[in-house]
C-alpha positions in Angstrom: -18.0 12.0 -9.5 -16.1 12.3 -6.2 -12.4 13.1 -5.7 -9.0 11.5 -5.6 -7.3 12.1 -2.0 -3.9 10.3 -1.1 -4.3 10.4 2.9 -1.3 8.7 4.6 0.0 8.3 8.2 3.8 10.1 8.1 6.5 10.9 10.3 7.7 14.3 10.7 10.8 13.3 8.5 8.2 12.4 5.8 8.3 8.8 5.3 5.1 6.6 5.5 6.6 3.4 6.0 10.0 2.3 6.9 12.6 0.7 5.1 11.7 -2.4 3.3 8.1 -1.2 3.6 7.9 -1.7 7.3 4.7 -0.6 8.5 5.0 -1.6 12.4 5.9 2.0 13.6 2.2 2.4 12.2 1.0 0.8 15.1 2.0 2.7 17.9 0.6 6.3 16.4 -2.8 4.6 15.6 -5.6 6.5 18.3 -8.6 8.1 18.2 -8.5 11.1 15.4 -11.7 12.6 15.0 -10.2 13.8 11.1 -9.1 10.0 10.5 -12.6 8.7 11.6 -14.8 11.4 9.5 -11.9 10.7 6.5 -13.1 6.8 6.6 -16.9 7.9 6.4 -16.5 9.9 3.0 -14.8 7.4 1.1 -16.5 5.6 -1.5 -13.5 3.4 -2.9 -10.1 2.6 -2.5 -7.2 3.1 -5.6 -4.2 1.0 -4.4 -1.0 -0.1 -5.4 0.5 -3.6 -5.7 3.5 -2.9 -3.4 1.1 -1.4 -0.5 -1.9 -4.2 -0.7 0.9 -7.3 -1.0 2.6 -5.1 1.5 3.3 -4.5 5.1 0.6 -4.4 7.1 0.2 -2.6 11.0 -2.1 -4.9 12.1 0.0 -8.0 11.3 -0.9 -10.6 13.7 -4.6 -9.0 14.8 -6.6 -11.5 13.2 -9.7 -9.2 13.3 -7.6 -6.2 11.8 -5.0 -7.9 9.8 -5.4 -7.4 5.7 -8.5 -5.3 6.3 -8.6 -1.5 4.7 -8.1 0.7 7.7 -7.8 -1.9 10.1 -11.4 -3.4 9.4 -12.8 0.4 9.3 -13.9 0.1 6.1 -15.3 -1.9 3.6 -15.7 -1.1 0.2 -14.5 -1.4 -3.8 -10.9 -1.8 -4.0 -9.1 -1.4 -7.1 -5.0 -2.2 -7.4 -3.1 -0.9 -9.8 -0.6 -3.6 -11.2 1.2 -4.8 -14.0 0.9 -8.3 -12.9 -3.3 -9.0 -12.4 -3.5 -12.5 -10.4 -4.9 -15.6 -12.3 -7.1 -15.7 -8.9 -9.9 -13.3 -7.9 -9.8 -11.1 -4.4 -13.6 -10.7 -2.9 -14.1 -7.4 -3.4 -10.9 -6.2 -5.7 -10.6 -5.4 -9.3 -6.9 -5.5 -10.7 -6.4 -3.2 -13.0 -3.2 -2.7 -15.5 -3.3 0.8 -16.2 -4.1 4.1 -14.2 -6.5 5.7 -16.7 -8.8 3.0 -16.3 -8.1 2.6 -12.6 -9.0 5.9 -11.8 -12.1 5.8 -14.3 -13.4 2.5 -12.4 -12.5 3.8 -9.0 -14.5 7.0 -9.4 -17.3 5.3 -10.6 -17.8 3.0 -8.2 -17.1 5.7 -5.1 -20.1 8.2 -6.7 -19.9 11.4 -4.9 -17.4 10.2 -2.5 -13.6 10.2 -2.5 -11.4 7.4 -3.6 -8.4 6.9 -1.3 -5.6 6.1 -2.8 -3.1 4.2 -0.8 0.5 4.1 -2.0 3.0 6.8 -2.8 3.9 5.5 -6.0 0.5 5.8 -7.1 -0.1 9.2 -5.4 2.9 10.1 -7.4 1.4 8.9 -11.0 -2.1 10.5 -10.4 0.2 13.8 -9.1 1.7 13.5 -12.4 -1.2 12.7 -14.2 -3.1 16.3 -12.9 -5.8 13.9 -11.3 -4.7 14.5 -8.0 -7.3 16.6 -5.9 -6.4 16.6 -2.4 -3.7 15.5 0.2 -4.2 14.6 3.9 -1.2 13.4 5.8 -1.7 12.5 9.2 1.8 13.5 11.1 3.3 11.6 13.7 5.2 12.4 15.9 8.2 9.9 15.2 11.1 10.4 13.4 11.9 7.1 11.2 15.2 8.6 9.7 14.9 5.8 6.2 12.1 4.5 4.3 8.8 4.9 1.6 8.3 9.2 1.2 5.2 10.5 1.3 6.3 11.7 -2.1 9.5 10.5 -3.8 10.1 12.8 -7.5 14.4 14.0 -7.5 14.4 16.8 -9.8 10.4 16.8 -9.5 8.9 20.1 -10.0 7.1 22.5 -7.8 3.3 21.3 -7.0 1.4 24.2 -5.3 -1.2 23.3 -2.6 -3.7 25.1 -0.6 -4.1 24.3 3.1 -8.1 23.3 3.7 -7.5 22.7 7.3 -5.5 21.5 10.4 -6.1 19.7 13.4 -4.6 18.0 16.4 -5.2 14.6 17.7 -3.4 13.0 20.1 -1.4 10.4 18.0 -0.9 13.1 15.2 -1.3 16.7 13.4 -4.0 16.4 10.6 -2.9 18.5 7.8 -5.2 18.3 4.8 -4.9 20.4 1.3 -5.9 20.7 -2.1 -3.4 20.5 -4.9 -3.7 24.0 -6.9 -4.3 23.6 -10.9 
């Protein structure tokens, strides 16, 4: 089965959205990143959580972007991880209540590919959880000064990680690593 990576777009004083979970700063560091655009290509699902797929979205007002994963990018399972599954079904998303089973759905539906998970919280659970393999953070260059962390754990422990590689593009640094076990 594939691999659980947390990729996220941050600025260089670590946040990945601003406060109240504003994501238009997003929008203005979107470009062409060869990493971001190979990234999309090896993903076989998406592990989500409520606050980010209810949330904010860059592409707010692009009705041919707006609400899609990666701006319309990709297409694929989704699965949200929620304590509060909708009496209505999403085309092409699975609620799901708790992350054992989330991350046992997810990686079966992506096979050999990754499963992106988008949301820190979540990232921070699977951390946590030891199920966590790898980390790519997109870095741009904007300082948002209040907002979402890439992580968020006060009085969190130390988590070693191995840098696998790092390139430029012109909206951002690609920095992508493996968490050590």
């Amino acid at each position: 089965m594939g691999k659980l990576l947390y990729s996220a777009t941050m600025s260089l004083d670590g946040f990945i959205a601003g406060p109240k979970g504003d994501m238009s700063w997003l929008t203005e560091h979107i470009g062409p990143n060869p990493a971001a655009e190979q990234l999309i290509g090896d993903i076989g699902a998406i592990l989500v959580g409520n606050r980010s797929f209810r949330g904010d979205d860059p592409h707010k007002g692009d009705p041919d972007r707006e609400g899609k994963a990666f701006g319309g990018g990709w297409e694929g399972p989704q699965f949200v991880l929620t304590h509060h599954i909708p009496d209505a079904p999403v085309p092409g998303v699975t609620f799901v209540s708790d992350l054992d089973s989330a991350v046992t759905a997810a990686k079966a539906a992506a096979g050999a590919k990754y499963v992106n998970i988008i949301g820190a919280d979540v990232a921070r659970q699977c951390l946590a959880a030891g199920v966590l393999d790898e980390i790519f953070v997109f870095i741009a260059p904007v300082l948002l000064g209040d907002g979402v962390r890439l992580f968020d754990h006060p009085g969190g422990t130390n988590v070693k990680l191995e840098r696998l590689d790092l390139t430029e593009a012109p909206q951002a640094t690609n920095i992508r690593l493996r968490v050590v076990r």
